[in-house]
N, C-alpha and C positions, 0 to 999 in steps of 0.2 A: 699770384705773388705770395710768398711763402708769408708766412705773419710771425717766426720764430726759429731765431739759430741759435746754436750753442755748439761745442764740445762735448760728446757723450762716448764711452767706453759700450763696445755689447760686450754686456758680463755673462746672457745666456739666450739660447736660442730653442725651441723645439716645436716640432711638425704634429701639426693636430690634426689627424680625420675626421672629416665631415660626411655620416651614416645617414642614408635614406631612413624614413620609417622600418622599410624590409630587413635595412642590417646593407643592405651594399655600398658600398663606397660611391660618394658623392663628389667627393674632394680633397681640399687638404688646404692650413692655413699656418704662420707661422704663430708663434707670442715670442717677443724679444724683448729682452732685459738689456734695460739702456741707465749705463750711472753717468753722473756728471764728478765724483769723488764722495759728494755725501749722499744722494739720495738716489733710490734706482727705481726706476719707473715700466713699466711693464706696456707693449704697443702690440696689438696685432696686424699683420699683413700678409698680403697674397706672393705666392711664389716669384713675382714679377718686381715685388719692390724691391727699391734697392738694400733695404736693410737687410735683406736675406741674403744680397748675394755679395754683401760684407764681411770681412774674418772678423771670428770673436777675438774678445781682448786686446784689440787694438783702439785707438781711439780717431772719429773723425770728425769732421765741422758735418753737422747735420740740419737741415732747414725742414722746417713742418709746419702744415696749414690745417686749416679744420676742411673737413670736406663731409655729408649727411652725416652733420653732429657730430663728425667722432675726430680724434687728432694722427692726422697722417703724415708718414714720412714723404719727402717730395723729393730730397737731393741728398747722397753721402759723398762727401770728399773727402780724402785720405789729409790727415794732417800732416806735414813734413815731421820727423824726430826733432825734438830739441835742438837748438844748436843749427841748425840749417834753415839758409833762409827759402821764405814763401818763394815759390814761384809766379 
């Protein structure tokens, strides 16, 4: 059960490598920049969440849980435009 929704904007997105000790590639993670209009908060996630595979600068109803200590994204739904109702 999620513990927190809101409305957030992704204002930025970028893919991090994760280097062995050697120097090889390990992986790769995202950091995402999420506002609500005043404050913008900063999340990471794996290839597989859905914040990743959201467009930037749009805005959606986002629901987030804690999961080992850290706060993660669990659901993105697109919010209808202004003026249009919910489905």
């Amino acid at each position: 059960m999620e513990c927190l929704h809101g409305n957030f904007m992704i204002v930025s997105k970028n893919e991090k490598e994760i280097k062995k000790k050697d120097g090889t590639l390990d992986g790769s993670y995202f950091e995402v920049g999420l506002s609500d209009g005043r404050t913008v908060i900063t999340l990471t996630a794996g290839g597989e969440n859905p914040l990743v595979k959201a467009d930037m600068f749009k805005t959606y109803s986002m629901g987030f849980d804690f999961a080992d200590k850290k706060l993660k994204c669990t659901s993105v739904t697109a919010d209808p435009p202004k003026g249009e109702p919910k489905k």
